[in-house]
C-alpha positions in Angstrom: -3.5 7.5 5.6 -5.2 10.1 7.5 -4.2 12.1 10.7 -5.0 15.3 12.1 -2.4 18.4 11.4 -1.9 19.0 15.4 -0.6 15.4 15.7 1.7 15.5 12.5 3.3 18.7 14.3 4.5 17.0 17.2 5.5 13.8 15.4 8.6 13.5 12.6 7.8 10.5 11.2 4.7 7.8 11.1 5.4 4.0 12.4 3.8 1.1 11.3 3.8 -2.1 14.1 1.3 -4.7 11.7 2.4 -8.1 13.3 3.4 -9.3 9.3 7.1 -8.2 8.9 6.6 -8.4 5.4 3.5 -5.9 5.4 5.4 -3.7 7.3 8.4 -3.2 5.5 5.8 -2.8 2.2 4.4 0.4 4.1 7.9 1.8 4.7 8.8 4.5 2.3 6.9 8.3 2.0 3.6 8.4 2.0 1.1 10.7 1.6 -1.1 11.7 4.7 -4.2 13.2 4.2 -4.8 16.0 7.2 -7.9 18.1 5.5 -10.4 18.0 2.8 -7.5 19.0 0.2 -4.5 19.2 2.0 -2.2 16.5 2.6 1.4 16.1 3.7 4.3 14.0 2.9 6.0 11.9 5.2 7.9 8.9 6.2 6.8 5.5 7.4 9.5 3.8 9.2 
């Protein structure tokens, strides 16, 4: 997962919206999000 830090600041959590209710609730959980060339940040996929 990747994402830019500005956009990570104004959100609290990420949400996932596949069409396959069984796909989605396999991303659920915390996940880390890649927002640099080494940094990354943990958050939650609802």
């Amino acid at each position: 997962i990747v994402a830019s830090r500005r956009k990570l600041d104004d959100i609290g959590v990420l949400r996932v919206d596949t069409g396959d209710p069984d796909l989605d609730n396999e991303l659920q959980g915390w996940r880390k999000v890649r927002i640099g060339r080494v940094e990354r940040r943990l958050l939650k996929v609802v």
